[in-house]
C-alpha angles and dihedrals in degrees: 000000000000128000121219104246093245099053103095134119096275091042088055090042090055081054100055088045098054092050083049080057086234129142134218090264102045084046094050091041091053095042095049086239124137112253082240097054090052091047095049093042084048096049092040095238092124131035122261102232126198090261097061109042096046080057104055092035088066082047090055102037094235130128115263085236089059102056086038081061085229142189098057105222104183100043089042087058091041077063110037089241092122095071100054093057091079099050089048096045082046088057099050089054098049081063092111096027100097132228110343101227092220086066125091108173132224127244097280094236080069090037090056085038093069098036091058086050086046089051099039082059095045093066082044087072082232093155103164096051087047094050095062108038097042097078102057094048089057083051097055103036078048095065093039095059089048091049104034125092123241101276139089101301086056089054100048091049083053087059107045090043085051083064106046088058080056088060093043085055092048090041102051087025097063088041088065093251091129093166091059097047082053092059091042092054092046088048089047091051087055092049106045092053086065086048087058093214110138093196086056088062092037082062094042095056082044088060091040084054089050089056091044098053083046086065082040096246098148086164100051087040093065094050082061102049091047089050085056083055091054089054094043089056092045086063123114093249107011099187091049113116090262096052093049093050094053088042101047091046086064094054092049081054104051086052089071094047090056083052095060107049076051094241102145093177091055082041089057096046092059104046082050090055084041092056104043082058098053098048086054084061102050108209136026119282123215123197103001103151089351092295118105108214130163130105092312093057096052096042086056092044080049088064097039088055094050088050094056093047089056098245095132097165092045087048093050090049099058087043092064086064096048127100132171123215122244087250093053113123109261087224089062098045091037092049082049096057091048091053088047087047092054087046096055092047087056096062101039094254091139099168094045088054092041082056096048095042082050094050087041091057094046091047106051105356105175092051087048088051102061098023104118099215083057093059093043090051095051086047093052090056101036083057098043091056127083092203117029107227116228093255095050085047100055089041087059097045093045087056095047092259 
C-alpha cells in the first residue's frame, strides 16, 4: 500500500508540535536541538534519527512509536508477519497458568536444541520462521518448568525458556510492537532469576538500556548498564570469555548512551574500557550468549558513535577500514549499513547511501524492511530529488513508501 509523501516521521512530529501549541523555536529550545535541525526533520529533508526523536517525544509527551508511524500494517501483511503478532502476545500471557494438560514435552537436550536453532535465527533477522515457531516453544518450556523437579533439567528449562522470551523482545521489538517487547524483556528478567545466571540478566539489563534510549533516558540508561557490571561481577569466573564478552557489550552499549547525550569525553572513556576487553580476549567472538564482542565490534561501535555525535566524516573514514567476518550476525552488519545510509544522507552523499541502503537490504532484508531509519532515510532522499532514479524508487516501493 502506498503512503502519502508527507507521512513520514518529521512530518508526524510537525503534527504533534503544532496540537502542544509549540513552535519550531520553543521545540528545538526544550529538546536541546538546534531550530534548523527541527525545520529540516519536519520537511523531510533530513532523516529523524533515534537521537532526535527520542528527544522531542519526551518534549511532547508521545510515545517514540507514535511519531516513527510503527507498526507497519500493510507491509507486515504483505509478509504474513501480522498474524503472528496474536499467538505471540497468547503465549506471554500463559507465563503463571501452570502445565497446559494437551502438552506433553520433549526430553530437554531436543527442547535446547531447538531454542539454539530459534536464537541463531533470530540474529539472522529470519522473522517469519521465528514468528511461528516461537509460540509453541513458550508453550512447551511453559509446561516443563511447571512439571519438572528442582535440578538441573528445571533450570535448564529456566534458561531456554529465558531465551525464548529474548526472541519474543527482538521479534516483536524490530516489527514496531514496543509494548509487547516490553512484556517479553520483563518476562525474560524473571526468567532468567530462577535460571540463576547472572549474564542472562546482564543481557537482559543491555536490552532494558536499548528501550530506554529509545525514550531518550541516557541517564537512566547508564544506571542500567552499571547495574549489568554488577551481575557480571556476581558470576562464578568473571574474567572467563563469557563473562568478557557480556561485559565488554555493555560497554559498547554505554558508548552510544554517552552519544547520544552528546558527551564525547564520557564516549571516549567507554570504547577504552570496550577495547581493552576485547584485547583480553583476543579474537572476536560470535554468538556467546547470543553477542557477538571482540575488535570488529568496537571498530563498528567506533563508527556508530561518531555518527551520533555528528562527525560524519570522522565516522566514513574509519568505515573504509572496517570488515565483518563471514560469521558476523546479519543484524549487526545490517544495523551498520543503515547507520552508514543515514551518514551518507547527511551529508548529501546520495549514491553512496543509496549503496549502503541497497547492502542493508541484501544482508538482513527483513530487518531492512521494517527499520525506521531505513525508511527516513529513504524519505529524505526520495524528497530532496526532483526525479526519483529507478533504484531509489524500488527502494521506496519495497518499504512501503
Amino acid at each position: 500500500m502506498a503512503h502519502p509523501a508527507d507521512e513520514h516521521t518529521g512530518a508526524r512530529i510537525a503534527d504533534y508540535r503544532k496540537l502542544r501549541q509549540l513552535t519550531q523555536t520553543a521545540l528545538a529550545e526544550r529538546a536541546f536541538l538546534s531550530r534548523s535541525c527541527i525545520a529540516k526533520v519536519e520537511s523531510g529533508l533530513a532523516p529523524a534519527t533515534p537521537a532526535v526523536v527520542a528527544a522531542v517525544a519526551r518534549v511532547l509527551q508521545v510515545d517514540v512509536a507514535v511519531l516513527n508511524g510503527q507498526p507497519y500494517i500493510s507491509e507486515l501483511r504483505q509478509d504474513h508477519l501480522d498474524r503472528l503478532i496474536a499467538p505471540l502476545s497468547d503465549a506471554l500471557d500463559m507465563y503463571d497458568l501452570g502445565p497446559d494438560p494437551d502438552i506433553t514435552p520433549r526430553p530437554m537436550s531436543q527442547i535446547a536444541a531447538e531454542v539454539d536453532a530459534l536464537c541463531a535465527r533470530t540474529c539472522a533477522t529470519q522473522y517469519k520462521g521465528v514468528g511461528e515457531d516461537l509460540p509453541g516453544l513458550l508453550a512447551e518450556l511453559t509446561t516443563a518448568l511447571s512439571v519438572l523437579p528442582t535440578g538441573v533439567d528445571r533450570q535448564q528449562a529456566a534458561t531456554c525458556l529465558s531465551w525464548c522470551y529474548w526472541v519474543a523482545y527482538e521479534f516483536a521489538y524490530r516489527l514496531g510492537y514496543h509494548t509487547l517487547a516490553s512484556i517479553a524483556l520483563e518476562r525474560m528478567g524473571w526468567m532468567a532469576e530462577q535460571a540463576q545466571d547472572p549474564l542472562l540478566l546482564a543481557v537482559r539489563l543491555a536490552k532494558r538500556s536499548s528501550m530506554l534510549l529509545r525514550r531518550g533516558d541516557n541517564r537512566m540508561s547508564l544506571k542500567v548498564i552499571e547495574r549489568g557490571h554488577k551481575l557480571v561481577e556476581q558470576h562464578d569466573d568473571p574474567q572467563s570469555v563469557e563473562a568478557r564478552v557480556v561485559s565488554g557489550s555493555l560497554h559498547l552499549a554505554a558508548a552510544i548512551a554517552a552519544a547520544q547525550a552528546k558527551n564525547e569525553d564520557t564516549v571516549s572513556g567507554y570504547m577504552e574500557l570496550a577495547k581493552k576487553t576485547a584485547k583480553g580476549i583476543g579474537r572476536d567472538v560470535p554468538r556467546v550468549y547470543w553477542s557477538s564482542f571482540g575488535t570488529t565490534n568496537v571498530k563498528h561501535f567506533e563508527v556508530a558513535t561518531l555518527v551520533e555525535l555528528g562527525q560524519l566524516g570522522e565516522a566514513v573514514k574509519k568505515a573504509r577500514t572496517l570488515r565483518f567476518p563471514s560469521e558476523h550476525p546479519k543484524m549487526r552488519v545490517g544495523r551498520y549499513h543503515i547507520e552508514m545510509a543515514r551518514a551518507y544522507a547527511q551529508m548529501g552523499r546520495t549514491e553512496a547511501s543509496l549503496k549502503a541502503l541497497a547492502t542493508a537490504r541484501e544482508v538482513a532484508p527483513q530487518q531492512a524492511r521494517y527499520h525506521p531509519l531505513m525508511r527516513e532515510t529513504i524519505g529524505a532522499l526520495v524528497r530532496r530529488q526532483r526525479i526519483s532514479t529507478q533504484g531509489l524508487s524500488s527502494l521506496a516501493a519495497w518499504v512501503g513508501m
